[in-house]
N, C-alpha and C positions, 0 to 999 in steps of 0.2 A: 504494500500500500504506500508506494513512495509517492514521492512530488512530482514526478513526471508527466500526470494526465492530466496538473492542475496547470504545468508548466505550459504545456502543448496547448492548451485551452486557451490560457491569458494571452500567449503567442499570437495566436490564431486570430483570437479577439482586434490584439494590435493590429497587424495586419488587415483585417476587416476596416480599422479605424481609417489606417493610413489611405486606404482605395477607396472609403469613402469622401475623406478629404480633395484627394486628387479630382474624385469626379464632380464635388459639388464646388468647389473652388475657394469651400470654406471652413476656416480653420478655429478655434476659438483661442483666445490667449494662453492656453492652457497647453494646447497642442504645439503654441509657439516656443514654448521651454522645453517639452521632451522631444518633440519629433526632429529637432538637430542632433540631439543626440540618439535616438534610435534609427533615423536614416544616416548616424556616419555622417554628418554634416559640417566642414567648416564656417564659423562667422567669419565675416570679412573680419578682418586684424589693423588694429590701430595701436600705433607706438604710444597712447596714452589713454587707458581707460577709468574715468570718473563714476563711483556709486553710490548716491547718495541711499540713507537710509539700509546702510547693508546688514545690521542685523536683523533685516528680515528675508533676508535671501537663501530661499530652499538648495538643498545641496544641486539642483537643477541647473537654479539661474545661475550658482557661483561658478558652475562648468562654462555657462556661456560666456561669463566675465572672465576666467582662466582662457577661455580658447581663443576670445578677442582680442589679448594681451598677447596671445601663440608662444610664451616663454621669452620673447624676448623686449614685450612693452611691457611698460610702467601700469600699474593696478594703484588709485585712490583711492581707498572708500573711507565714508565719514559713516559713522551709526551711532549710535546711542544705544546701550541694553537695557537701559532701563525704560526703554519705550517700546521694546520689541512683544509686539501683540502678534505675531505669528508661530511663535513656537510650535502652536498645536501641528501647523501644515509642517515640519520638519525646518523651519530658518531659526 
């Protein structure tokens, strides 16, 4: 009774998402933090990336801020934690 049929299912699911995206040509903002990373996607990359507000950035967004930096730009972020009202979503 392993995780595999649960694994193959949420896959599949994905999948279904992504074709359905494609064909209605509509994404929600949701879809615009995972599906760079599920389609293998790079952001365009700039030598200096600003984020306000960053402790509320799900391990998602930080990927897309890490990937626009590409290793070799500069990453700002300003946050405050003692204002971070997202924790529950995982930032």
């Amino acid at each position: 009774c392993g995780f595999e049929p649960m694994a193959e299912a949420v896959s599949l699911l994905m999948d279904e998402g992504v074709a359905m995206a494609r064909k209605s040509g509509v994404i929600s903002f949701s879809d615009q933090v995972w599906l760079p990373s599920y389609l293998k996607l790079q952001p365009p990359t700039y030598s200096l990336v600003c984020v306000d507000e960053a402790q509320d950035l799900s391990a998602a967004q930080m990927a897309l801020v890490k990937g626009a930096a590409n290793g070799t730009g500069k990453v700002i972020a300003v946050g405050d934690p003692r204002q971070a009202i997202y924790g529950f979503a995982g930032a």
